[in-house]
FITIVEX-863344 format. One record per residue (C-alpha): x, y negated, z negated. Coordinates in steps of 0.1 Angstrom, whole numbers, padded with zeros to 4 digits, always signed. Each point is the difference from the previous one (the first is absolute). Layout:
! residues N
XYZ...
***
This chain:
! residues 306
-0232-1626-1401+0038+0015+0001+0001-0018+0034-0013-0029-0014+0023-0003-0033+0035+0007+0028-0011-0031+0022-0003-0019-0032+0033+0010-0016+0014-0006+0033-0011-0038+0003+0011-0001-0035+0040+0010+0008-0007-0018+0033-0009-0033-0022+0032+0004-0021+0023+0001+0023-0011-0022+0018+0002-0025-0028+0031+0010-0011+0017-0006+0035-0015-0036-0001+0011-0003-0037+0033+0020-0002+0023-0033+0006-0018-0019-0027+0006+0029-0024+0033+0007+0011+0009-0039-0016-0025+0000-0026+0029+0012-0025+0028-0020+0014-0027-0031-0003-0013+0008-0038+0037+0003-0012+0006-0032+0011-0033-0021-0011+0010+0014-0036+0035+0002-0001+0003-0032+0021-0027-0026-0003-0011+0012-0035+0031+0000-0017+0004-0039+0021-0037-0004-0021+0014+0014-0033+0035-0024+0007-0026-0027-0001-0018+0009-0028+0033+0004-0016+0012-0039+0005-0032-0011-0015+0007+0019-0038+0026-0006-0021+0019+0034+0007+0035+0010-0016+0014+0033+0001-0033+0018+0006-0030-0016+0018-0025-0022-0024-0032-0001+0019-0013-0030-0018-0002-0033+0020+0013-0031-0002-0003-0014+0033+0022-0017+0026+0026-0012-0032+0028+0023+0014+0000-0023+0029+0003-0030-0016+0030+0016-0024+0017+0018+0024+0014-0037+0017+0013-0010-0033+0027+0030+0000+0033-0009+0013+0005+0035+0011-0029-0005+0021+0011-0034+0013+0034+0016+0012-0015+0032+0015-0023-0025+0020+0027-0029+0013+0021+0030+0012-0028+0015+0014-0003-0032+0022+0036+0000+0002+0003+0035+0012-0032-0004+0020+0011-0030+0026+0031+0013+0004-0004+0033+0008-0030-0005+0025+0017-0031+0019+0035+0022+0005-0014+0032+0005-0023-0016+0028+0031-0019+0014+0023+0026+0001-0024+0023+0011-0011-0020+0028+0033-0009+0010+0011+0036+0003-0036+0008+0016+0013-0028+0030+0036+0018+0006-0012+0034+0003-0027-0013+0022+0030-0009+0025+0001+0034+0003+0039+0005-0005+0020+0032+0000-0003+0024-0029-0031-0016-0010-0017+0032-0016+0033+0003-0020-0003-0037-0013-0038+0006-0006+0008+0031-0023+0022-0020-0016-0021-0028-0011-0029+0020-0003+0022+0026-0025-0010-0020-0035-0037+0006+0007+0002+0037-0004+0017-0003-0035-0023-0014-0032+0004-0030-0020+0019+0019-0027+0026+0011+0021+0004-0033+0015+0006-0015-0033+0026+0027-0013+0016-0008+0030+0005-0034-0002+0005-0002-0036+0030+0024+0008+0012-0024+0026-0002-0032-0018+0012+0014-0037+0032-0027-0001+0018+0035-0014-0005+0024+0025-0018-0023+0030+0009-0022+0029+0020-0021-0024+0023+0031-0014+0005+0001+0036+0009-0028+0012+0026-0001-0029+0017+0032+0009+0003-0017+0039+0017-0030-0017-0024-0022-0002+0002-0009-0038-0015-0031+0002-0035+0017+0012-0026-0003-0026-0041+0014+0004-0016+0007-0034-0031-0015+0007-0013+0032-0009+0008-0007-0038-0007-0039+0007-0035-0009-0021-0006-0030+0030+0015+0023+0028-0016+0034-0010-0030-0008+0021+0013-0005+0032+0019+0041-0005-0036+0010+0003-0006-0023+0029+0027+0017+0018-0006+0033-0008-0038+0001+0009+0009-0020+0038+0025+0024+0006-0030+0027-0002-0026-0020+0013+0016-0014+0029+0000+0029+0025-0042+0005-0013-0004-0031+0018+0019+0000+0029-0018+0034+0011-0030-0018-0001+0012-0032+0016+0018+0024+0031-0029+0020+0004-0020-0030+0004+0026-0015+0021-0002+0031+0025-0033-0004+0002-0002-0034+0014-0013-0002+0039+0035-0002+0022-0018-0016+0027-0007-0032-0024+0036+0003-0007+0012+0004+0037-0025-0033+0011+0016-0020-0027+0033+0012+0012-0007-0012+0038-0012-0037-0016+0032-0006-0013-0005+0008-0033+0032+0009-0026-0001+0026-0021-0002-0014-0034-0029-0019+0016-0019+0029+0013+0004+0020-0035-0014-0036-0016-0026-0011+0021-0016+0035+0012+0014+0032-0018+0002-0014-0036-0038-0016+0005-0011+0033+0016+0008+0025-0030-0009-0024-0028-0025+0025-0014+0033+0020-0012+0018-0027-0017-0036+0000-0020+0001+0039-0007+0041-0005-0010-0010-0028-0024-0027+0023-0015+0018+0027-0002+0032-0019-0017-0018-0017-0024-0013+0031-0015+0029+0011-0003+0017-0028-0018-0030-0001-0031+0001+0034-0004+0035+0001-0001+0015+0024-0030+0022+0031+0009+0025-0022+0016+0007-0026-0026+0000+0032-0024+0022+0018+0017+0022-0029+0005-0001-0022-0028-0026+0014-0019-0017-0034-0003+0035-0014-0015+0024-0018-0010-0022-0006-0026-0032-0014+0015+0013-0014+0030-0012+0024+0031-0033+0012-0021-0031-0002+0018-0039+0003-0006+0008+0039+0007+0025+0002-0023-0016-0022-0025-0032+0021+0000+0024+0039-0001+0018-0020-0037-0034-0013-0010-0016+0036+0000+0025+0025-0008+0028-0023-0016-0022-0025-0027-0029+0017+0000-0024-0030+0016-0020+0021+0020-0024-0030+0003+0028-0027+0015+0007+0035+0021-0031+0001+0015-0003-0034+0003+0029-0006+0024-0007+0032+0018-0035-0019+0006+0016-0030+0011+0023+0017+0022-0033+0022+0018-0016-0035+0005+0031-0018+0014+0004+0027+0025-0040+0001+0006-0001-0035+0010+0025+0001+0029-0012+0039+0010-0036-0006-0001+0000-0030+0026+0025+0020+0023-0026+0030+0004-0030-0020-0001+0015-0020+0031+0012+0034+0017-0035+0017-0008-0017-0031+0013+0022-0002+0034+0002-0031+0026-0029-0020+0001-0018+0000+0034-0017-0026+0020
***
């Protein structure tokens, strides 16, 4: 019987580690992945919830349907934070894709100090959005900026306040966010670039074709797929757009550079409208679901064959 109870006890431990070495992954991540169904998708659930009551300053758990959505477009604040939201959207995406290809094609060329160059432009992605604003709020303050400057070289004449211009303020944030997103693209639009087959390149070459031909007709075709990830990946960006424009205009002068990000931080902890809060943060997670979910769905899905 003694012999009998060891053999069993040692299946037992036998069994247990055993499952445990199958299991010890999925229990490794089970924490990491419970924090973030509650403190992620439920909270996205409660947000929900929220823009169907009729919340103020605390959370009213009554509902009263989708009547925040109808309301919410007859705010001019709203209004605002949405046309410069397109504004800001366009404009930011079509630069920062142009310059970034553009500098993505010269470094390509492989010139001299090319690493040096690459640091360079790469620099403003290793800083965050609130530094970049400081920065640039700093440099185009008509007191202390590039206009002081130009004044103490001579040049009186020179005048760039459209950092304190209601129908220029816009385009400050414009600048400010290509200047950081720039090099984010070109990394991806080199690396793609290196990574196109040089015996395509060298064949085209030995047909006659130019250069600006062969980048058009068979390098820009061949990386496509990252123009698409850029896009994705910019656009995101743009709508959830907030620490720059706070650190830089802080949404002002007046109105003029707030967006839905800003509109939804003054709804909540600035009027106390937790329900037009929740309601644009909604709006916002939608916006960016619609162009995200199609992008992974067609990665997911891959090339169809046959």
């Amino acid at each position: 019987m003694p012999a009998d109870t060891t053999v069993t006890s040692s299946d037992a431990e036998t069994g247990v580690r055993g499952w445990l070495q199958r299991h010890l992954s999925k229990l490794v991540v089970a924490p990491s992945f419970l924090a973030a169904v509650i403190f992620f998708y439920g909270f996205i659930l409660w947000t929900v919830y929220i823009s169907l009551t009729g919340s103020r300053m605390l959370p009213d758990y009554e509902l009263i349907g989708f009547d925040n959505y109808a309301r919410i477009w007859r705010l001019s604040r709203w209004e605002t934070a949405f046309d410069n939201l397109f504004i800001f959207g366009v404009l930011f995406i079509l630069i920062s894709m142009a310059v970034g290809c553009v500098l993505a094609v010269l470094l390509d060329q492989r010139i001299r100090a090319e690493g040096v160059l690459r640091s360079i432009y790469l620099y403003p992605m290793a800083i965050s959005y609130i530094v970049t604003g400081t920065a640039w709020k700093w440099l185009l303050d008509p007191g202390i900026g590039l206009e002081k400057a130009m004044h103490d070289m001579g040049w009186t004449s020179f005048s760039f306040g459209w950092i304190n211009d209601p129908d220029m303020a816009i385009y400050t944030v414009v600048i400010a966010a290509v200047w950081q997103a720039s090099g984010f693209v070109m990394a991806m639009v080199l690396a793609a670039l290196r990574g196109v087959d040089d015996e395509i390149i060298k064949a085209a070459w030995l047909d006659g074709a130019s250069l600006p031909n062969i980048y058009r007709r068979i390098i820009i075709p061949t990386i496509r797929p990252v123009f698409l990830s850029a896009f994705v990946i910019l656009m995101h960006l743009a709508i959830k757009t907030f620490d720059l424009v706070m650190a830089l205009t802080a949404g002002g002068p007046g109105t003029a550079t707030a967006v839905p990000a800003t509109f939804m931080y003054d709804m909540a902890f600035q009027r106390d409208r937790l329900d037009f809060a929740a309601t644009s943060a909604v709006m916002m997670l939608a916006t960016v679901a619609a162009i995200i979910v199609p992008y992974l769905y067609s990665e997911i899905r891959g090339p169809r064959r046959g």
